[in-house]
C-alpha positions in Angstrom: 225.0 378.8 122.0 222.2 377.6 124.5 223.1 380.0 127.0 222.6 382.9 125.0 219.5 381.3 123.5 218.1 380.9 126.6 219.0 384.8 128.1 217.8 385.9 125.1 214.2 384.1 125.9 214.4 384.9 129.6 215.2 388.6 129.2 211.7 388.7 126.8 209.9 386.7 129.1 210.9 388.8 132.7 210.0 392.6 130.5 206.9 391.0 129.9 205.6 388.7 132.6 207.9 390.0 135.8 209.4 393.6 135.3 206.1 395.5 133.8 202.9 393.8 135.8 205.2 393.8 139.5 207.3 396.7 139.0 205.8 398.7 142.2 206.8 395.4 144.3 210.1 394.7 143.4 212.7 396.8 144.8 215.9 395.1 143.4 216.1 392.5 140.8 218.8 390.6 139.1 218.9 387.5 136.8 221.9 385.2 135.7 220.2 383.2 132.3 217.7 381.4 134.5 218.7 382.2 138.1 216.4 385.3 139.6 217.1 387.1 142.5 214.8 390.5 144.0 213.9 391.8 146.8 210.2 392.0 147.3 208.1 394.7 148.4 205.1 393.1 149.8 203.5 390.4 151.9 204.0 386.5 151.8 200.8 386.0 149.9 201.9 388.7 147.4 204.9 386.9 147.1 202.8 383.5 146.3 200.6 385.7 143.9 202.8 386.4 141.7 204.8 383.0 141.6 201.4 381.8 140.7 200.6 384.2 138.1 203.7 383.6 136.3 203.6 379.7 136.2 199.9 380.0 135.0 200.8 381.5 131.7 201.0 379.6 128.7 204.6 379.4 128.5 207.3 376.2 129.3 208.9 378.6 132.0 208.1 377.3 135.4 209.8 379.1 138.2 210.2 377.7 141.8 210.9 380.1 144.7 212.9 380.2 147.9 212.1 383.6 150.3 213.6 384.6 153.6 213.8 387.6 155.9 217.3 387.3 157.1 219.3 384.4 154.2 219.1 383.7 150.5 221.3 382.0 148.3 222.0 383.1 145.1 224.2 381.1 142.8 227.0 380.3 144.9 226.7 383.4 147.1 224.9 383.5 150.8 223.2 386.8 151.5 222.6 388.1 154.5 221.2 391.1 156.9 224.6 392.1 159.4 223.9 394.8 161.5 221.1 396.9 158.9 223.2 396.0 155.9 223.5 393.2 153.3 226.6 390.9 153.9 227.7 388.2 151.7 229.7 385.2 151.6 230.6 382.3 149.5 228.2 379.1 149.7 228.8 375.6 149.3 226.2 372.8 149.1 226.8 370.6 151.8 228.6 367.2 151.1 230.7 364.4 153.0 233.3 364.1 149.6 236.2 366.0 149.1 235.7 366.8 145.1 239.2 368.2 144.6 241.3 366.7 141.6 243.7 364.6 143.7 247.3 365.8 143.1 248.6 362.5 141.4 245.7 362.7 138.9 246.7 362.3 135.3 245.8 365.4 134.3 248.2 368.4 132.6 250.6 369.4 135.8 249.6 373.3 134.9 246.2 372.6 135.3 246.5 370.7 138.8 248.6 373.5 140.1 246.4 375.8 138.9 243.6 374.7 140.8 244.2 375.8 144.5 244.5 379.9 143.2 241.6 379.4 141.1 239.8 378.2 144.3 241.2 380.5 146.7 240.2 383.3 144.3 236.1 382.1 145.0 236.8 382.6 148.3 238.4 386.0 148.9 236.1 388.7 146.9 233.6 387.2 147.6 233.3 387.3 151.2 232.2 390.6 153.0 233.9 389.7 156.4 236.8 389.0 157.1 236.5 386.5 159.6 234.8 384.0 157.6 237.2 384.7 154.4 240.4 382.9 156.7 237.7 380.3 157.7 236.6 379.4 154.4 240.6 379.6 153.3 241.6 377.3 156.0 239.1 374.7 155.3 239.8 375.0 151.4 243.7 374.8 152.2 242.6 371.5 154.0 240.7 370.3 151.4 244.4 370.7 149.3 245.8 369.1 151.6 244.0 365.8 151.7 244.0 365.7 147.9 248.1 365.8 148.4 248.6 369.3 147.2 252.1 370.5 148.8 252.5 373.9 151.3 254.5 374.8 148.6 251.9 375.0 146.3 249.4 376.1 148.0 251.2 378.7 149.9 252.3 380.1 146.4 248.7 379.9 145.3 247.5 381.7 148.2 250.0 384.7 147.6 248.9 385.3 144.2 245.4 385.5 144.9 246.1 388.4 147.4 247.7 390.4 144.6 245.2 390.1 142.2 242.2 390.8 144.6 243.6 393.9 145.8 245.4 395.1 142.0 243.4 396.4 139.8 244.3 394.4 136.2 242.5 396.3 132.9 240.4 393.6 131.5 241.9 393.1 128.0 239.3 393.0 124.9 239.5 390.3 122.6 238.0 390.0 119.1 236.4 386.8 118.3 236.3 385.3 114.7 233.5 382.5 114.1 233.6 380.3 111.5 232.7 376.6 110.6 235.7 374.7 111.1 237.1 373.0 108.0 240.6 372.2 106.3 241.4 375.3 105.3 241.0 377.2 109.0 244.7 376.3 110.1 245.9 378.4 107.3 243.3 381.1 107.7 244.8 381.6 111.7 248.6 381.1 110.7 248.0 383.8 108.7 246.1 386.4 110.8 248.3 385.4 113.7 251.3 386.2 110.8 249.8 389.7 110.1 248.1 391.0 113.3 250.8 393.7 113.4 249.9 394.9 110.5 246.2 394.7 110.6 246.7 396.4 114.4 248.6 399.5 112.7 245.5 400.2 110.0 243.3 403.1 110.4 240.5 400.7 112.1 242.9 399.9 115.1 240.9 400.9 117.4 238.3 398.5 116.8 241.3 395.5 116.8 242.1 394.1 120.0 245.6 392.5 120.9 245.1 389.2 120.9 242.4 387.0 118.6 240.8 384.2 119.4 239.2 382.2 116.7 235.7 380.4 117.9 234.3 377.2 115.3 231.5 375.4 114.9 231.5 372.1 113.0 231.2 371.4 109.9 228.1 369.7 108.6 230.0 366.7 107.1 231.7 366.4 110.9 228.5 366.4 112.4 227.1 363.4 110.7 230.3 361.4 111.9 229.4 362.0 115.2 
């Protein structure tokens, strides 16, 4: 819930503090919850202005700023001006460790094979040139490799996330049913999941998805165990 808290505070806070008093300076603006990124229509000191203004205000939000004319990082993306346009590519902090899960690590075997197409999927959309999309794939197949991932593996990884970057899957909708989680919410599942057909063939069906997915919070009575 703390996510959506906080967007919900931050998308207050930018219509009244950034959007409204420095609308004829910003040209482009996005925000992920608490990450901003615009591109600013004015000088340096403009720039300092209104990071000033905004951290003077009698609110906990205190915002610190990175600019550049050419680079910017945003998230884990690297913008950057190529030939009059905006190119992009995926960025890493730097580091001397190899964070992979190793391949012999206790964990689920699906979820260790997993791993290499969820990786290689970072990599491919979201680079703009293809030259530094095989770069970055080599050095994450290498980074496999020392964690003892097979060719196999990897290779098979690698295949799937060429079909899925270049097919277009429809995004399924899901509906989500929240509750507080007590003895009773087994039963309550088994027997949506033992009637969805039916529920799907009612007269509201278009506002029922194909799959469910139930979402809990716990109960009071848990929390105090805790």
């Amino acid at each position: 819930m703390a996510p959506m808290y906080a967007n919900g505070y931050m998308y207050i806070f930018e219509q009244e503090n950034i959007l409204t008093p420095f609308q004829t300076n910003i040209a482009f603006y996005r925000r992920y919850i608490d990450d901003i990124i615009m591109n600013w229509n004015g000088t340096p000191d403009s720039t300092t202005h209104m990071l000033e203004t905004i951290n003077n205000l009698d609110t906990p939000v205190r915002l610190t700023m990175t600019t550049d004319t050419q680079t910017v990082h945003f998230l884990d993306i690297r913008l950057y001006k190529e030939d009059n346009t905006i190119a992009y590519t995926l960025f890493s902090k730097p580091t001397n460790r190899n964070t992979i899960l190793h391949a012999t690590s206790h964990h689920l075997r699906h979820l260790i094979n997993s791993l290499p197409h969820s990786q290689f999927l970072r990599v491919i959309p979201n680079n703009s040139n293809i030259n530094n999309t095989h770069i970055q794939l080599q050095q994450m197949w290498d980074k496999f490799k020392s964690g003892g991932y097979s060719n196999k593996i990897l290779q098979a990884a690698l295949d799937k996330c060429y079909v899925t970057s270049t097919t277009e899957l429809p995004k399924e909708k899901r509906l989500v049913f929240p509750s507080t989680y007590t003895t009773m919410s087994h039963h309550l599942k088994k027997s949506l999941d033992h009637n969805w057909r039916i529920m799907r063939n009612d007269l509201i069906q278009s506002s029922i998805t194909i799959h469910e997915i139930f979402g809990y919070r716990l109960h009071t009575l848990i929390n105090t165990w805790r």
